[in-house]
FIVOKE-361985 format. One record per residue: residue in three letters; y, x, z of N, C-alpha, C, O in turn. Coordinates in steps of 0.05 Angstrom, whole numbers, plus 5000, padded with zeros to 4 digits. Atoms other than C-alpha are relative to their C-alpha. Last residue first. Layout:
REM residues N
ALAYXZYXZYXZYXZ...
***
This chain:
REM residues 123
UNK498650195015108648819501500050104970501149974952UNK496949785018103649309530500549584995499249374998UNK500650085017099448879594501750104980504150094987UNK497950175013099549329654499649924973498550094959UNK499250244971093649569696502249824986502249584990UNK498149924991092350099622499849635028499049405024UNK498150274993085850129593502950055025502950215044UNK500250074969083350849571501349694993502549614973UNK500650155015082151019480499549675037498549455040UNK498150145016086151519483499249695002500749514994UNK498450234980083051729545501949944977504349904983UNK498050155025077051969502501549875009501149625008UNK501749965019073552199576500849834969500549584970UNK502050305012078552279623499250004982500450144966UNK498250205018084652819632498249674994498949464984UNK496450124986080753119696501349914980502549724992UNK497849705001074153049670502649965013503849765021UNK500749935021071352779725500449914971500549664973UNK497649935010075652509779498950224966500350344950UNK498949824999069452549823502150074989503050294997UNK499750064955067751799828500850254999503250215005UNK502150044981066851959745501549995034503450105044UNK500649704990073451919695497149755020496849515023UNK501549915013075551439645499150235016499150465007UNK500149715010082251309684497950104979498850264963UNK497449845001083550629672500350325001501650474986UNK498450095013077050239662502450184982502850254959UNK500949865020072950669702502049984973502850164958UNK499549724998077450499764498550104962499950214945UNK498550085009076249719734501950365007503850444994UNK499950025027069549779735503050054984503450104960UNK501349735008068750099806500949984964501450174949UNK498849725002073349649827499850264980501250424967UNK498650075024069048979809503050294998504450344979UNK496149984994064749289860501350014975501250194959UNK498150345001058049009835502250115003503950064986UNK499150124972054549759825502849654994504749584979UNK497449904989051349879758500549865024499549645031UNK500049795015044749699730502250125013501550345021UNK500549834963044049119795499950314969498450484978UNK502849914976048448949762498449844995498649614990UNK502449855012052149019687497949995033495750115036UNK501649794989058849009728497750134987497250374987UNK502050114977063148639676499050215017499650445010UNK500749814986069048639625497649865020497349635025UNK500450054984070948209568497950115012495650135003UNK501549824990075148449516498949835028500649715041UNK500049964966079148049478497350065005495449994993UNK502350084977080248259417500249995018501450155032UNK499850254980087948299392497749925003497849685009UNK499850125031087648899336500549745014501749594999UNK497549985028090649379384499349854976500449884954UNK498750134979085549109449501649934974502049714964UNK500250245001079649329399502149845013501749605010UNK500950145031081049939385500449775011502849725016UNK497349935000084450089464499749884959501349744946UNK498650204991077549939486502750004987503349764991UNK497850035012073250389441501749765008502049574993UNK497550014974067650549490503449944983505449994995UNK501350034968064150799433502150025014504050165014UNK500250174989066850759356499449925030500049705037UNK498350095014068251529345500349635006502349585020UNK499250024982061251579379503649964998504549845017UNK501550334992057951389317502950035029504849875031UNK499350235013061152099285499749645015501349465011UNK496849894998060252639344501349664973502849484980UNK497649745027053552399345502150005006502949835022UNK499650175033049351759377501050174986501250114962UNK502250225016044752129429501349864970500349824948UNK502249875013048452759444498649784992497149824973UNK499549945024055252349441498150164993498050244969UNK498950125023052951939495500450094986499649934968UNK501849985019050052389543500649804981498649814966UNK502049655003054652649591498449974983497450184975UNK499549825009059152029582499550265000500850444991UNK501149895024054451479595501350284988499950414972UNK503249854991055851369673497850124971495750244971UNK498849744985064151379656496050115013495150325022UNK498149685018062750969598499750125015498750325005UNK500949795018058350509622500550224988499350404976UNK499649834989063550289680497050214989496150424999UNK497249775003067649939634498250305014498850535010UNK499049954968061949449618502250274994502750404974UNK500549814987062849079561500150135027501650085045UNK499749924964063948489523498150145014495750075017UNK502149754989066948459459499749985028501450005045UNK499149804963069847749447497250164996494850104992UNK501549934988069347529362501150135032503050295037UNK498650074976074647149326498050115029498350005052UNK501450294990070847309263500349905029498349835042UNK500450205015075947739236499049705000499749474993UNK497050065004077948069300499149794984498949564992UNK500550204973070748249314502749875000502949705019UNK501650275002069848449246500749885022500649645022UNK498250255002075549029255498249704994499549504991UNK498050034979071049349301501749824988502449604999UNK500650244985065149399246502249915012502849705002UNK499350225021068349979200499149635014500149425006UNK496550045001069250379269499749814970501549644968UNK499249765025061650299283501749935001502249715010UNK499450185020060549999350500650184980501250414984UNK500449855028057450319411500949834984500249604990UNK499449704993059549959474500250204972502250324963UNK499649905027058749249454501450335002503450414992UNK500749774997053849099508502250074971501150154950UNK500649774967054648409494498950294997497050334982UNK501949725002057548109427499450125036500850235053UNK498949825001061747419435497650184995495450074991UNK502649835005061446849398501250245014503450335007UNK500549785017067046259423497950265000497050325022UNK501749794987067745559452499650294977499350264953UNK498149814998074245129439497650265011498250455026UNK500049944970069944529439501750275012502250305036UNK500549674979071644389375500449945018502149785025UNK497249874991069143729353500050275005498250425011UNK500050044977061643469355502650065007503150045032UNK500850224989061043259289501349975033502449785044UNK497450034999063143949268500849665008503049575012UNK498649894974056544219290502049885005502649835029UNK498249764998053443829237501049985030501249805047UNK498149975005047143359271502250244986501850474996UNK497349924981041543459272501449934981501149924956UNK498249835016035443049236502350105018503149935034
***
């Protein structure tokens, strides 16, 4: 017979979601609720944004890449390469991160840069 979980104590371990790139905007605040870590790559965005909003819609995409959602409710976000899908340089993720642009500076304001990471933590 198992044991309850709660047997075992907390271990302080937590659920996260991978790939959580697409998310519906009524979902996002779940991950808050249920103490959930989104974790994503940064540098999907900047290799999905020519074709991302023709595949999920102008609506779905409203959720996508929504880092700045999820930061403002207090998820934590946990970032990665995704290799050998993407390149290892933990740079590359962390350029995508902040500007939202391609190796070319593409677009020049960044792709939904409302929604960019900033190098500094807001207070």
């Amino acid at each position: 017979m198992n044991k309850p979980s709660n047997e075992y104590g907390d271990q302080g371990l937590r659920h996260r979601i991978e790939h959580a790139q697409i998310v519906s905007l009524e979902d996002i605040p779940r991950f808050k609720e249920l103490d959930l870590i989104a974790s994503m790559q940064a540098t999907h965005a900047t290799s999905d944004m020519n074709m991302a909003e023709d595949r999920v819609g102008s609506e779905r995409i409203k959720g996508g890449y929504a880092w700045q959602k999820f930061l403002d409710q207090g998820t934590v976000i946990a970032n990665g390469s995704d290799f050998p899908v993407e390149h290892v340089n933990p740079f590359f993720g962390l350029y995508s991160s902040v500007t939202r642009q391609d190796h070319e500076g593409n677009p020049p304001e960044g792709w939904y840069p409302e929604e960019a990471l900033s190098r500094v933590k807001k207070r």
